[in-house]
N, C-alpha and C positions, 0 to 999 in steps of 0.2 A: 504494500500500500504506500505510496508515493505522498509525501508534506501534503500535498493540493489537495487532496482524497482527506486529509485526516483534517485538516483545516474548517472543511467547508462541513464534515460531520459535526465538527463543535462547535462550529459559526450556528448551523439550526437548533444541536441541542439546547444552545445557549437561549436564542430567540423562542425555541417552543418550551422552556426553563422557565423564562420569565415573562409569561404570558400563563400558563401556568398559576405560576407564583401570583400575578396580580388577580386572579380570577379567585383562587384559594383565599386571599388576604382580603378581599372582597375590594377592592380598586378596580379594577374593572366585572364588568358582567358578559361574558361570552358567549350568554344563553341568547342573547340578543344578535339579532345581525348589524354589524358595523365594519370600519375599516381595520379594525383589530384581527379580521379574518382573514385580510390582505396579508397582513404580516403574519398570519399562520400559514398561508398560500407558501410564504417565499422560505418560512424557516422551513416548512416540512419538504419542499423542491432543496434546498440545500444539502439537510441531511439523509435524503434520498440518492440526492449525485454524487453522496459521497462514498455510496457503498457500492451503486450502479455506473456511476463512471456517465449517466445519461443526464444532461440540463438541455430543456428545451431553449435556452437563451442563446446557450451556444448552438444549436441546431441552426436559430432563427438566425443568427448573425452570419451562422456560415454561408447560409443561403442569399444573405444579402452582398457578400462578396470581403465579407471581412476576414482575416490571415489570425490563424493563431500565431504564440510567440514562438521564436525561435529557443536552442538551447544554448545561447551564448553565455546566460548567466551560469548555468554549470560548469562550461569552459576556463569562466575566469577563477576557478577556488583554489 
């Protein structure tokens, strides 16, 4: 499993953590439909890509003609 892969799993645990936490703590209410569930959208898309290796962001982007990175940065260590 590769930095990027492990990154982006604790990037969403953290965002579905503390979304979570404020729904428990009663700070927000998640029974309700709001934009809180946009940011459930994108933690749970995170720590999904990061076991699947799949982000439809990058698909979308591919397809619009955008370069992933190169691997210069591991070259320079």
């Amino acid at each position: 499993m590769t930095i990027e892969r492990i990154v982006r799993i604790v990037a969403g645990f953290f965002i579905l953590l503390s979304l979570v936490l404020a729904h428990v703590l009663g700070q927000v209410d998640l029974a309700q439909m709001s934009w809180l569930w946009f940011t459930a959208f994108v933690g749970l898309n995170l720590f999904q890509s990061g076991f699947t290796n799949i982000c439809p962001l990058v698909t979308i982007l591919k397809k619009l003609g955008f370069k992933e990175a190169s691997a210069t940065c591991a070259a320079e260590r």
